[in-house]
C-alpha positions in Angstrom: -73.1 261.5 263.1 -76.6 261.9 262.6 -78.6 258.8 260.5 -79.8 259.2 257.2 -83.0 257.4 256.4 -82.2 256.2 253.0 -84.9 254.6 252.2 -87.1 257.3 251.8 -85.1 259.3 249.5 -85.5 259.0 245.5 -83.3 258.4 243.4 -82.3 261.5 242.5 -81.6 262.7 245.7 -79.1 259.2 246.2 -77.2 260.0 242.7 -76.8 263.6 244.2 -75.5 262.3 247.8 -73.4 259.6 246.3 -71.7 262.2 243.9 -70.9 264.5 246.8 -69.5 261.2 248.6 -67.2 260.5 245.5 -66.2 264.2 245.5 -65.3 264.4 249.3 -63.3 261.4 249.0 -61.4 262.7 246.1 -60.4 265.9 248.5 -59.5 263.6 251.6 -57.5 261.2 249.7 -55.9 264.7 248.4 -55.6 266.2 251.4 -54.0 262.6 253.2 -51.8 262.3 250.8 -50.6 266.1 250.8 -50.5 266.1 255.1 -48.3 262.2 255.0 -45.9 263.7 251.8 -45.3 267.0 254.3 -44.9 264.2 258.0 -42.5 262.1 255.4 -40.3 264.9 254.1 -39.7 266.6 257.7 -38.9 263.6 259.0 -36.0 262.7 256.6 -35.0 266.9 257.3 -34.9 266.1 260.7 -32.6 263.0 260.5 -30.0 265.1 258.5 -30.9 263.0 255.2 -31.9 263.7 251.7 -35.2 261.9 249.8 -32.6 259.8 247.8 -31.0 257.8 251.1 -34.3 257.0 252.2 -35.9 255.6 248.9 -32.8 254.7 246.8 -35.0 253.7 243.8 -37.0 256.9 243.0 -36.3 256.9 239.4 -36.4 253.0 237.3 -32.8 251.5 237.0 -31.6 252.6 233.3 -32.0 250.1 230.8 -29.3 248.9 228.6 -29.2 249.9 225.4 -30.5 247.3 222.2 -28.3 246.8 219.7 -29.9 247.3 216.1 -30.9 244.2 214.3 -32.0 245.7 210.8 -30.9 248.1 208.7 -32.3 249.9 205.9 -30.6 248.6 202.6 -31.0 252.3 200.7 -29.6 254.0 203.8 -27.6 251.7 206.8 -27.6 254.9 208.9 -31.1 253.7 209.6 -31.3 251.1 211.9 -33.8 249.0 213.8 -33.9 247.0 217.0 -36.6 244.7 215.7 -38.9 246.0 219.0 -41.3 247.9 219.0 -43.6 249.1 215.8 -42.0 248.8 212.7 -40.5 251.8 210.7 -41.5 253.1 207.4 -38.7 252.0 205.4 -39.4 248.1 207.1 -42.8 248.4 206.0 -42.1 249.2 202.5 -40.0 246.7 202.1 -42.1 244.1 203.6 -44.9 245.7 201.1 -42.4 245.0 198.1 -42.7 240.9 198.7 -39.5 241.0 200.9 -38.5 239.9 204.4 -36.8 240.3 207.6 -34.0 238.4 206.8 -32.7 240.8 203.7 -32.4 243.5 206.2 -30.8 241.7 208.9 -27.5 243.0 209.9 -24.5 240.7 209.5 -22.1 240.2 212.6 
């Protein structure tokens, strides 16, 4: 590779060398990423396996479902876990000088 005398370039002509530099990186890392995804997948072809034997945790485990903690006084089909932002119907009742603790469910 031939040596590039830095030093006597201005500063234009380093922005314009070190943007080129980003952008070439960008299309290597690319390019890697696309040739190691292609090695990976014919690999696991070639063992007789699927993507799923070889990483078994692809997708994030589910989570459990939250039971709601709240409900809406004016309507109970509307619930609230107490995560999370707040609904409306919490806010407005916080609004009206009221708490948490009226809307709590009872167990």
């Amino acid at each position: 590779m031939a040596k590039v005398n830095l030093d006597k370039m201005s500063l234009k002509e380093l922005q314009a060398i070190a943007k080129d530099a980003a952008k070439t990186i960008e299309v290597k890392k690319k390019d890697g990423i696309k040739a190691l995804k292609k090695k990976i997948l014919e690999e696991i072809k070639d063992n007789g396996l699927e993507l799923g034997d070889v990483f078994t945790q692809l997708k994030p485990a589910p989570r459990a479902a939250v039971s709601p903690k709240y409900a809406n006084l004016d309507n109970p089909d509307q619930t609230w876990t107490g995560r999370g932002r707040k609904p409306k119907w919490v806010e407005a009742h916080l609004n009206n000088g009221k708490t948490l603790e009226d809307l709590l469910i009872e167990k």
